[in-house]
N, C-alpha and C positions, 0 to 999 in steps of 0.2 A: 550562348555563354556570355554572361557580364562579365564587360571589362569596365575597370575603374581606371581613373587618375590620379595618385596619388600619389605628394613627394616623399625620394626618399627623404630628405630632409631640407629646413626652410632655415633660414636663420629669422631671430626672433628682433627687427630691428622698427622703433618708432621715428617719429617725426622728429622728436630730440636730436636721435643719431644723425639722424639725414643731415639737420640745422647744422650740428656740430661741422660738416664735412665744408658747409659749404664758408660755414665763418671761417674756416682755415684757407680754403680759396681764394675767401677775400681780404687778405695778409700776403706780407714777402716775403715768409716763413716758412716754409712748406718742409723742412726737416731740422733735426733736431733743436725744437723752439719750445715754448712753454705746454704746450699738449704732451709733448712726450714727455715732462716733469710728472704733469697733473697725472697723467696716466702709472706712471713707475709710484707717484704717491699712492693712490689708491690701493696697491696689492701690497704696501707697506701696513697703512689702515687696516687691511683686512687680515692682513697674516701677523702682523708685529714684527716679520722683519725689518731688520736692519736699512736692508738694500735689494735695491728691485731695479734691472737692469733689465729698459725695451729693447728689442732686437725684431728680424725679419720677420722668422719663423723657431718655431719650437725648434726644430735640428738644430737652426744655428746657436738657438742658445743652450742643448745638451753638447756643441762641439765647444762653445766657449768656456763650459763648466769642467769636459776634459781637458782642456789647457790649463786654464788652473787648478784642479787636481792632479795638476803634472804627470799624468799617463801620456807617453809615449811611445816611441817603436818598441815593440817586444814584450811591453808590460801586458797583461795579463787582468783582466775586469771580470768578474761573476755576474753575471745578466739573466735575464729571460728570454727564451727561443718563440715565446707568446706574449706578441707586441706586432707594432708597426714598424718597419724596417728603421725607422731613423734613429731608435735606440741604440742597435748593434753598431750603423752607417757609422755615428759621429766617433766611436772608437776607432773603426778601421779608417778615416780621414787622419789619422792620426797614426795609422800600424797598430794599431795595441791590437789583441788576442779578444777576441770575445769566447767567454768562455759559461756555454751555458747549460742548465741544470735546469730541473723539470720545475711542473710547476703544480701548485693546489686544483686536485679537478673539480671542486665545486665553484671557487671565485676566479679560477686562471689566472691567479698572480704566481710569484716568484715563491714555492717554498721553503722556509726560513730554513725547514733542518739538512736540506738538500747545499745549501747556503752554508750552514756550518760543516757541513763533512767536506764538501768542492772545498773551503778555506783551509782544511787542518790536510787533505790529501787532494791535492789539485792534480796529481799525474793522471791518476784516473777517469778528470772530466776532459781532459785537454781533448782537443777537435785531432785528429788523426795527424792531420799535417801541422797541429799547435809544438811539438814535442822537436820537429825537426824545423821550425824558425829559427833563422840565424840570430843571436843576438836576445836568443827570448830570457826574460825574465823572471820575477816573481810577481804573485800576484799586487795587485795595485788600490783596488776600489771594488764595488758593489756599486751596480745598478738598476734596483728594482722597477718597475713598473707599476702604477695604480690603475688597472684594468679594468676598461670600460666608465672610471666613475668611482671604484670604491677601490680606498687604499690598501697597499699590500700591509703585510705583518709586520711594521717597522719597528717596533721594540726588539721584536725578536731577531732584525736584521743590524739591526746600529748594535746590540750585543756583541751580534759576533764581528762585526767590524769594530769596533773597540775590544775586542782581545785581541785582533791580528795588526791594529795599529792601520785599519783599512779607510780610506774613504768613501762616503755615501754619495751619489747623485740621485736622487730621487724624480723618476720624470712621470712629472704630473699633469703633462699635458693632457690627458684626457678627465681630469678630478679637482677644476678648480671651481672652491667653494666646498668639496670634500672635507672631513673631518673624520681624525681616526681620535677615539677615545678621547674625544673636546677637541684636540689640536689638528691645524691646518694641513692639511696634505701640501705638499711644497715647504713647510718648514718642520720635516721626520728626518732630515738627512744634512748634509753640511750644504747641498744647494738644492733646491727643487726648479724649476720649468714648468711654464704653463704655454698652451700655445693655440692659436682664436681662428680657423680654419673655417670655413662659413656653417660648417655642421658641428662645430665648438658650443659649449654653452654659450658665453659670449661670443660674436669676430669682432677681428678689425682687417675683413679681407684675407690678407696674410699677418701673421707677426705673433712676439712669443716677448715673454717675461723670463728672468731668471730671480729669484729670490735668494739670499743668503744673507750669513749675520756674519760673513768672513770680510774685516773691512779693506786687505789687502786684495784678496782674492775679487772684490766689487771693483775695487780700483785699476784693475791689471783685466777685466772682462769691460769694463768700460771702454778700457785704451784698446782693446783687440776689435770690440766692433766697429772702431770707428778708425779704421786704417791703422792702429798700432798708435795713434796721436797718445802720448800722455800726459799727463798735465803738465805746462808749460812750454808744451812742445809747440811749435806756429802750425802752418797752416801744411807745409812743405816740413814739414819735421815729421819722422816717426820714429818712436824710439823700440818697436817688439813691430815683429811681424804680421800683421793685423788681416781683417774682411771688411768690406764693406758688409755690416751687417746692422748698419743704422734702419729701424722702422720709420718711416715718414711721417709730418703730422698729421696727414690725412685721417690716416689711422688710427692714429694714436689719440684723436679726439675724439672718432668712432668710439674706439677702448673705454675712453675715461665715463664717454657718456654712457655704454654699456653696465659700466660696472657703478655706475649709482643704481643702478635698478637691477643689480646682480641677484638677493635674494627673493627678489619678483620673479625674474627669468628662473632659478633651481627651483620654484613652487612650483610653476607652470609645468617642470619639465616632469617635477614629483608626482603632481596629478595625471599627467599622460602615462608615467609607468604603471601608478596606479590600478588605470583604468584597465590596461595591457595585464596585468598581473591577476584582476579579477576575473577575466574573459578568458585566458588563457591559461588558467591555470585548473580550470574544468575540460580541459582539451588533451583525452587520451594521446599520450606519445610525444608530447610537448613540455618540457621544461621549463621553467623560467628562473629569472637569473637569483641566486644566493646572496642575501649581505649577511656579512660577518656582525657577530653580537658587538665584537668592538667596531664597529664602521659605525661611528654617532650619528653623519650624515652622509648619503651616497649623492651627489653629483651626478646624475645623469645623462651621458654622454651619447652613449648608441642603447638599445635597446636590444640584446641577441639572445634567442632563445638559443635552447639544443632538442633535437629530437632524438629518440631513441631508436636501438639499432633497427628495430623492422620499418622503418622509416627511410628513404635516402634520400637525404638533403638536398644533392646538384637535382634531383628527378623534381625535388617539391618548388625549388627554385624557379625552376622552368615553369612549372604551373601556372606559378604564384606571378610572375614576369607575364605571361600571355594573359591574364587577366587583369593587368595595369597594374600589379603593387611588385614596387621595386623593391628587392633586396638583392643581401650580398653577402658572402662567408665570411665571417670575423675569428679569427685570424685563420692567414696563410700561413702556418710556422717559419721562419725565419732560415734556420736550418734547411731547410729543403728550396730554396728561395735559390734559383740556376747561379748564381753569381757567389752564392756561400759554398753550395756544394762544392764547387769548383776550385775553390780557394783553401776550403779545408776540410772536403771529402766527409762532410755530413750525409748521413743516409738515415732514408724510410727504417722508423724501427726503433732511432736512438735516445729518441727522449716519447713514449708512447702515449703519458697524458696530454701534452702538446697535440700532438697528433690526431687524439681521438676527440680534441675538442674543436681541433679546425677541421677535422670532417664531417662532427653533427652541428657546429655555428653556424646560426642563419641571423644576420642585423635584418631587423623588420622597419619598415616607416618609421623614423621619431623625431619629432620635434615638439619645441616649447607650445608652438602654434596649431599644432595638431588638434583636430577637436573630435568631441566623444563619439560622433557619429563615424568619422574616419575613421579610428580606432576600432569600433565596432565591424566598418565592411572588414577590415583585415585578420580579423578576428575569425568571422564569420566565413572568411574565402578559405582560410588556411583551417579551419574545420571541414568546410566541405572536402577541400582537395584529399585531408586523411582519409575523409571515410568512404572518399569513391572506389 
């Protein structure tokens, strides 16, 4: 039997990036200095926001966007249970209620009309032990997900958040460079998040942007990541309770240098779903992924088919892994995740598209860097393994 070698994913970095890291080395600069300007400018240039605020990582900047959306203990957030944990995580850093509702089974985002019933009759979605939290409240905000790459339904979801008077966090760390209907994923909601994880479109190692056109709300997530310092305040001053949650410049010159050559990298990454999308879509029992008529452009993030039910995914996994191609189930639900069950008595059953997509999700190889011939063996392995 051939086995191969192939990653599951590479980051897509030149000789630019590298230079950049090392000019920063040779500076006394090394955190918050002119790289992380250049860097926060960039996602201004490319989005038209307002404000664009570096941070660590994506969680930290979906926790700074709940502090300034003023969700707190008890309040109450409409989410997605199809995601990466750190959606739900940055509510509960704070107590709020994650309170979540199914999702679209063709794209696995948040769906909107599930979003408007959960706003106008929330008893209904509440997590079993949501109803008996001390102190619990009304609900608070919406926080959709742009899944895998391609944005959720955000007209339909800022709708119903403006009849309930709600606020938007839109976390787009997986969809920067995305576009719903012309406009920018990260600026569909009152803040969006992007965040550069080495199997990111772009990295910078770790670390996340926040975008927004809220100029108080920029000013008061500026002062949280940086120990709660606010302007004016010294060195040994804090005026809010803050994180270290400064990006380095290390990074942050990574970033900038990334993002000059951003829509190079989303071509590259177009052509490898591409290739995946032609091959694979002549593969009895094999799905491939859906973009919505309004998704103008999809960002390409992970790459996850689904198989159908005479198929079992952990069985093809294992295959597909003993013959050198790595993959991995995309999404775990969130819900069922031993630390939510536990806390608010979620169980197998309760949200069943969720469910029925994190048990035929299979992420396959993908990166910018990937080339057609790789593409091709895993193409080729995961046909054989069906039809043995």
């Amino acid at each position: 039997m051939t086995q191969y070698k192939i990653p599951m994913s590479s980051p897509d970095l030149n000789d630019a990036d590298r230079q950049a890291v090392i000019d920063v080395i040779n500076t006394p600069i090394l955190s918050m200095g002119k790289y992380t300007a250049d860097f926060e400018k960039s996602f201004c240039d490319l989005t038209g926001a307002k404000h664009a605020i570096a941070v660590n990582s994506g969680t930290a900047g979906l926790h700074l966007c709940v502090r300034a959306a003023g969700i707190g203990a008890g309040d109450l957030v409409i989410t997605t249970p199809f995601s990466f944990v750190a959606s739900s995580n940055a509510l509960l850093f704070e107590n709020a209620i994650p309170v979540f509702v199914d999702i679209d089974p063709k794209t696995g985002n948040i769906d909107p009309e599930l979003v408007a019933d959960a706003a106008k009759n929330i008893e209904k979605y509440l997590p079993r032990t949501g109803s008996k939290v001390e102190g619990r409240k009304s609900v608070k905000a919406i926080l959709p997900v742009d899944v895998f790459g391609q944005p959720a339904n955000m007209d339909a979801i800022n709708a119903v958040a403006k009849e309930h008077g709600l606020a938007v966090i839109e976390d787009s760390c997986e969809a920067l460079g995305a576009t719903y209907k012309g406009r920018h994923a990260g600026m569909l909601g009152d803040f969006g998040v992007f965040a550069f994880y080495p199997n990111k479109q772009i990295t910078t190692g770790e670390g996340g942007v926040i975008i927004t056109d809220d100029d108080k709300a920029a000013h008061f997530m500026r002062a949280l990541r940086n120990q709660g310092r606010a302007p004016g305040d010294t060195w040994l001053q804090h005026t809010h309770l803050g994180y270290n949650y400064r990006i380095d410049e290390m990074s942050a010159a990574m970033g900038a240098s990334q993002m000059s050559r951003l829509d190079e990298i989303l071509s590259k990454r177009e052509q490898v779903a591409a290739w995946y999308e032609s091959r694979l879509a002549e593969i009895a029992g094999v799905e491939v992924p859906f973009i919505e008529s309004f998704t103008t452009r999809t960002s390409w993030f992970v790459y996850v088919i689904r198989f159908d039910g005479k198929i079992n995914r952990d069985e093809m996994a294992k295959k597909l892994k003993a013959r050198g191609i790595p993959v991995r189930p995309y999404f775990l639900p969130i819900h069922l995740q031993p630390y939510m069950m536990e806390r608010f008595d979620w169980r197998e059953g309760d949200f069943p598209v969720t469910e029925d997509l994190g048990r035929r999700g299979l992420a396959i190889p993908f990166s910018g860097v990937m080339t057609e011939e790789q593409v091709d063996t895993v193409c080729r392995t995961i046909r054989e393994e069906i039809i043995k």
